[in-house]
MIKOL-432762 format. One record per residue: residue in one letter; residue number from 1; x, y, z of N, C-alpha, C in turn; chain. Coordinates in nm, 3 decimals. Layout:
<pts>
+---------+-----+---------+---------+---------+---------+---------+---------+---------+---------+---------+--------+
: residuo : num :     n.u :     n.v :     n.w :    ca.u :    ca.v :    ca.w :     c.u :     c.v :     c.w : cadena :
+---------+-----+---------+---------+---------+---------+---------+---------+---------+---------+---------+--------+
:       A : NUM :       X :       Y :       Z :       X :       Y :       Z :       X :       Y :       Z :      A :
...
+---------+-----+---------+---------+---------+---------+---------+---------+---------+---------+---------+--------+
</pts>
This chain:
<pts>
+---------+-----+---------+---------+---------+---------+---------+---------+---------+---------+---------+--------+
: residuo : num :     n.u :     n.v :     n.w :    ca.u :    ca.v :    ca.w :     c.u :     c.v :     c.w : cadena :
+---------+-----+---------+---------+---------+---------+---------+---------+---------+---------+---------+--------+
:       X :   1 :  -0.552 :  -0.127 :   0.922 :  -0.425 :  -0.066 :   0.954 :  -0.314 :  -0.163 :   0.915 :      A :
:       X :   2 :  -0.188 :  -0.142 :   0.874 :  -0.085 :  -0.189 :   0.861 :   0.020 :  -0.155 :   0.858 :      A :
:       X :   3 :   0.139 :  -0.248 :   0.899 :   0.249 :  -0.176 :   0.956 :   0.390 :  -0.239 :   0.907 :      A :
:       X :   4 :   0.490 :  -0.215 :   0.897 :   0.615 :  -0.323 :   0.885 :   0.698 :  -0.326 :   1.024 :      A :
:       X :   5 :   0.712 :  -0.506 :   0.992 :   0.741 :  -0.557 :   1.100 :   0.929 :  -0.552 :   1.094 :      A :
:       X :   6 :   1.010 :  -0.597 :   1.199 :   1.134 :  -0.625 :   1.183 :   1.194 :  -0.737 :   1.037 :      A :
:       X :   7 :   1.110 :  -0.762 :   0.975 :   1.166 :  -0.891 :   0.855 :   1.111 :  -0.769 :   0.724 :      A :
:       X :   8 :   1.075 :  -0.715 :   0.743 :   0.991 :  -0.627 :   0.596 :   0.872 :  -0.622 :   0.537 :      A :
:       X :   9 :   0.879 :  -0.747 :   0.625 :   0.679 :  -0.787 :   0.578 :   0.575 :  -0.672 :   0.609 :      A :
:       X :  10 :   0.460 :  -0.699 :   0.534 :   0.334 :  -0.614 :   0.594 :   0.263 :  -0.723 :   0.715 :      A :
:       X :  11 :   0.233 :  -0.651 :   0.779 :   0.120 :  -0.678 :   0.899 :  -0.035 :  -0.630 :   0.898 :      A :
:       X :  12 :  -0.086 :  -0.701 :   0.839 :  -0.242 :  -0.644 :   0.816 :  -0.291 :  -0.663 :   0.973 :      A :
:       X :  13 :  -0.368 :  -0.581 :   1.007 :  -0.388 :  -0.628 :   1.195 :  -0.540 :  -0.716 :   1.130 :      A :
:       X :  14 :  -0.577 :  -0.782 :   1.206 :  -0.693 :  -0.845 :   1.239 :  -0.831 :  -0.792 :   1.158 :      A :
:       X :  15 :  -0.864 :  -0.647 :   1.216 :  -0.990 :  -0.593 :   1.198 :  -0.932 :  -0.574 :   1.038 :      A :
:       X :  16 :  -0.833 :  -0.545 :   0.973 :  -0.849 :  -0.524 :   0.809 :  -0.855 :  -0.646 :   0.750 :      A :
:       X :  17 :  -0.831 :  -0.732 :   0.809 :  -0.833 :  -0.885 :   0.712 :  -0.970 :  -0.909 :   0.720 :      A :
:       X :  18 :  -1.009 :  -0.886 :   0.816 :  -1.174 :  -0.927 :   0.803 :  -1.246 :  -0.851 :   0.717 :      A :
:       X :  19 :  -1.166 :  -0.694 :   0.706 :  -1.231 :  -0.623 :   0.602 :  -1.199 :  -0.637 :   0.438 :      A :
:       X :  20 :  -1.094 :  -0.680 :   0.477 :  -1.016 :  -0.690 :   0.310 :  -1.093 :  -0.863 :   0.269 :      A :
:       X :  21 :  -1.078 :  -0.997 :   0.330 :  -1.119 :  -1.138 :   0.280 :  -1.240 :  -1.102 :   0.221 :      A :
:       X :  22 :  -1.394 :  -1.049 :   0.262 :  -1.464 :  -1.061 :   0.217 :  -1.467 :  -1.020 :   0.043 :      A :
:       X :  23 :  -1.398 :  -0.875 :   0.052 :  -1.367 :  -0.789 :  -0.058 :  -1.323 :  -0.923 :  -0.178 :      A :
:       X :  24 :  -1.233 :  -0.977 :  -0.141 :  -1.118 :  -1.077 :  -0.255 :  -1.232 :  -1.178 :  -0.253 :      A :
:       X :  25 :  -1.316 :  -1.226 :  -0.145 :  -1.461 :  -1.331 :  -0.188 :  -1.514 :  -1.297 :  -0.281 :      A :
:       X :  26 :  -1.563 :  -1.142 :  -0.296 :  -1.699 :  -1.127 :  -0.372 :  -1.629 :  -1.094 :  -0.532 :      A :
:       X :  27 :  -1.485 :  -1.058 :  -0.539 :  -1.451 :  -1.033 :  -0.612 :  -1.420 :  -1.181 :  -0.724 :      A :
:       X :  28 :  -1.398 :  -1.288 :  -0.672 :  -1.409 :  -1.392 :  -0.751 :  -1.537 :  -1.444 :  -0.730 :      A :
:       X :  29 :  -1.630 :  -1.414 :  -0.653 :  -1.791 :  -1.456 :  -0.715 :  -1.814 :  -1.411 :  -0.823 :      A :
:       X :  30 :  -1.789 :  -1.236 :  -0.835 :  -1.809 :  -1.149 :  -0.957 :  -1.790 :  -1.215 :  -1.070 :      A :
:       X :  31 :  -1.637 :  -1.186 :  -1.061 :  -1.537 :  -1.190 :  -1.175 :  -1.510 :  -1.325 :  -1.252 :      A :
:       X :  32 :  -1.548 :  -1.472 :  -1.189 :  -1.515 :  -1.600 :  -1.209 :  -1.615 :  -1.661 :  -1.166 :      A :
:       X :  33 :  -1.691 :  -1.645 :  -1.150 :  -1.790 :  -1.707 :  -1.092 :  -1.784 :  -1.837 :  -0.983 :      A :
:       X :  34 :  -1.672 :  -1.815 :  -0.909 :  -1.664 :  -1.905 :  -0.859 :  -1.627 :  -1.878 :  -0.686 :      A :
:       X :  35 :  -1.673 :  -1.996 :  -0.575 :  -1.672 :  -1.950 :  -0.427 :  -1.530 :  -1.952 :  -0.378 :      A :
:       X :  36 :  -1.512 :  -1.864 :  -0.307 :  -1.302 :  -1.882 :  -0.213 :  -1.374 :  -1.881 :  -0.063 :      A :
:       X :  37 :  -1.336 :  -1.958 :  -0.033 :  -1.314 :  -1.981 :   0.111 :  -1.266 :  -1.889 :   0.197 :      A :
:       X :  38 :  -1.300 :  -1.859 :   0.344 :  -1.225 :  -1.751 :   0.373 :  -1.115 :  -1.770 :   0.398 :      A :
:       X :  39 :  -1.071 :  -1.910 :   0.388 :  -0.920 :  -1.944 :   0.439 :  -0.862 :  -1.911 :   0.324 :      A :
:       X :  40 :  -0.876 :  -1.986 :   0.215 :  -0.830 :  -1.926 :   0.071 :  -0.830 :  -1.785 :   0.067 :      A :
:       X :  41 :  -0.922 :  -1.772 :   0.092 :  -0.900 :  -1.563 :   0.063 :  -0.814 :  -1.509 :   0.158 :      A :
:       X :  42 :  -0.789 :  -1.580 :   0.292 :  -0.690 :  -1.541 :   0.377 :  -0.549 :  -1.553 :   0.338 :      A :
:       X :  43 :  -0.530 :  -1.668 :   0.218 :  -0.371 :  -1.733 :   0.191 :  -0.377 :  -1.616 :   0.143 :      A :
:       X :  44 :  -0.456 :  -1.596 :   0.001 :  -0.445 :  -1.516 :  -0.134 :  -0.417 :  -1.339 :  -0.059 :      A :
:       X :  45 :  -0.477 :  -1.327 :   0.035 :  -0.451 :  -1.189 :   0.080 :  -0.322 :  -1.190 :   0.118 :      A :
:       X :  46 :  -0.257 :  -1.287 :   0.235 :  -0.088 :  -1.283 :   0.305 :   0.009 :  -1.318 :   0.154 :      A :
:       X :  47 :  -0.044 :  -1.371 :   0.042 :   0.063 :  -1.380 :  -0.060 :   0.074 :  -1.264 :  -0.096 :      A :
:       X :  48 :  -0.039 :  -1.186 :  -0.156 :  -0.029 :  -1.075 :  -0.201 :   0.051 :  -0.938 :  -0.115 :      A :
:       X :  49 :   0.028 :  -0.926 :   0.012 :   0.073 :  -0.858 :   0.093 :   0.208 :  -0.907 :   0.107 :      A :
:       X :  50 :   0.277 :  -0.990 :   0.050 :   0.409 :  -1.058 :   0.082 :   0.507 :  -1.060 :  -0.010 :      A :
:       X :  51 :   0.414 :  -1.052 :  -0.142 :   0.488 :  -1.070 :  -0.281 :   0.477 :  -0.941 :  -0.380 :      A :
:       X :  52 :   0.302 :  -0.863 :  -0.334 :   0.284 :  -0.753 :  -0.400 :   0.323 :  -0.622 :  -0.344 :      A :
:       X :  53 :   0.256 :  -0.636 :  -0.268 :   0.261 :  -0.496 :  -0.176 :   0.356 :  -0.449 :  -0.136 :      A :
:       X :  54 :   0.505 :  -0.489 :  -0.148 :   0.598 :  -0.416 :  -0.136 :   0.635 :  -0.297 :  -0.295 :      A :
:       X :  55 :   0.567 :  -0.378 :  -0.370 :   0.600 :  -0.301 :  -0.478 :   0.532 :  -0.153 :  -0.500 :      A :
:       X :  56 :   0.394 :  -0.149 :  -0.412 :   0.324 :  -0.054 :  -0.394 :   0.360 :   0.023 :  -0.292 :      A :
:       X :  57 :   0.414 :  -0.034 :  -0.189 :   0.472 :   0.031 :  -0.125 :   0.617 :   0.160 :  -0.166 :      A :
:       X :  58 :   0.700 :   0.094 :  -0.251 :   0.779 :   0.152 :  -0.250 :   0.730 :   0.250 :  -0.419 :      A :
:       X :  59 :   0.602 :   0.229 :  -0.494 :   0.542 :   0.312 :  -0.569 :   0.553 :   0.469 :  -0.502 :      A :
:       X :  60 :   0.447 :   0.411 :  -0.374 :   0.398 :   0.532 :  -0.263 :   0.515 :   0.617 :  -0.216 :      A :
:       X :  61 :   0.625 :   0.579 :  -0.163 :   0.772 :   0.619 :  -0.122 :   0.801 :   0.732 :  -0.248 :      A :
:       X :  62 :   0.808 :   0.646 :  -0.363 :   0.878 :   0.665 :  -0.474 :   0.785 :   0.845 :  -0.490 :      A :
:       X :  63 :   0.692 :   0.845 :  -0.487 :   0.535 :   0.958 :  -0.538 :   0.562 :   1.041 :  -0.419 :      A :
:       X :  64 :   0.616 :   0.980 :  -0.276 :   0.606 :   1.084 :  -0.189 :   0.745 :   1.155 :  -0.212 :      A :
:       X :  65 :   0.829 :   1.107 :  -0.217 :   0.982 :   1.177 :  -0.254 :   0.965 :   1.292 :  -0.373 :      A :
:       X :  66 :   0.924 :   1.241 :  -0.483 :   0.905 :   1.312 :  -0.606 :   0.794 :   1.425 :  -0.543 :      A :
:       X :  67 :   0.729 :   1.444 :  -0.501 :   0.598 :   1.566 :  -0.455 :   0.671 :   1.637 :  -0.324 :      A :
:       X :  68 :   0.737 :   1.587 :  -0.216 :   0.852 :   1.699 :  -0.127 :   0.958 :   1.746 :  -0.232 :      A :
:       X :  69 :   0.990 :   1.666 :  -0.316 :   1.134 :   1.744 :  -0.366 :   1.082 :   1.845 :  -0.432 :      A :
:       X :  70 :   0.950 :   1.871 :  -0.549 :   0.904 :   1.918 :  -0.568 :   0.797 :   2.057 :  -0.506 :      A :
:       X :  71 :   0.764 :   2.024 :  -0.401 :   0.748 :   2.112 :  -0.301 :   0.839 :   2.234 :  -0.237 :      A :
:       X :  72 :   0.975 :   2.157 :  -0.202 :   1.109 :   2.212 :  -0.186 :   1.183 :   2.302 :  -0.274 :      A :
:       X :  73 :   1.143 :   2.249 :  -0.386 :   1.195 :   2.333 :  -0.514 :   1.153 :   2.477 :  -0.564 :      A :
:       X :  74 :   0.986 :   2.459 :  -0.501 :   0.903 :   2.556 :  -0.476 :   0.854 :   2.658 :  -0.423 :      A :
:       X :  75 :   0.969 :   2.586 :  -0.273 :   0.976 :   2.689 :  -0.174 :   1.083 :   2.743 :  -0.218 :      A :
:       X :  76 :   1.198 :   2.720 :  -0.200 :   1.349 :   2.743 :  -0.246 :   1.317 :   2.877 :  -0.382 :      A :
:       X :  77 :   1.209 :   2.836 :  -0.431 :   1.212 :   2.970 :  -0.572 :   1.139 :   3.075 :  -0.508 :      A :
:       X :  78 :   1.097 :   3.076 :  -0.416 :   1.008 :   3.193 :  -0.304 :   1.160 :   3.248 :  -0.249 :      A :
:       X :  79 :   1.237 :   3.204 :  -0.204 :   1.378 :   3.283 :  -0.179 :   1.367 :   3.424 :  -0.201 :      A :
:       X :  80 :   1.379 :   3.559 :  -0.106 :   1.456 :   3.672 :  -0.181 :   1.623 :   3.681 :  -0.201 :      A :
:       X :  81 :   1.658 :   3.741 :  -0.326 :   1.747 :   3.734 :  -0.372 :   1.799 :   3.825 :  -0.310 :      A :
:       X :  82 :   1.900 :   3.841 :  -0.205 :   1.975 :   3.990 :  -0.138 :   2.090 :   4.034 :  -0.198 :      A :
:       X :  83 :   2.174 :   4.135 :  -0.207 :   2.297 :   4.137 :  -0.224 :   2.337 :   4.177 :  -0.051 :      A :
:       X :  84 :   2.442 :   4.131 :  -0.056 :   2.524 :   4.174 :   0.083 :   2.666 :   4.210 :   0.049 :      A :
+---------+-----+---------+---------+---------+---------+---------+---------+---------+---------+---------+--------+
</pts>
């Protein structure tokens, strides 16, 4: 789960960091062959969540605006046309 705090940051709670560090471990065992620490994988996760994830964040914003306005537009053409 995650949330924004009063500064803008993300807040990963507890139980996702434990789920997310391992993920960013195995992914440089894979990929580089090489071991991260879970403390390392802990920095590398709070940078990313600090430096990246706003950008995805406001991707998501950006995709949800564009799909209501679009929605709206959709309803709005369901309109009957009356004369009065």
């Amino acid at each position: 789960m995650t949330s924004k705090s009063k500064n803008n940051k993300f807040v990963l709670s507890n139980e996702k960091k434990k789920e997310l560090i391992p993920l960013i471990q195995a992914y440089f065992q894979e990929e580089h062959g090489e071991e991260l620490g879970q403390l390392a994988a802990g920095f590398l996760l709070d940078f990313f969540s600090e430096k990246i994830g706003p950008e995805f964040y406001n991707l998501g914003i950006s995709d949800s605006y564009k799909y209501m306005h679009n929605s709206v537009e959709d309803l709005l053409s369901l309109l009957k046309l009356t004369d009065h």
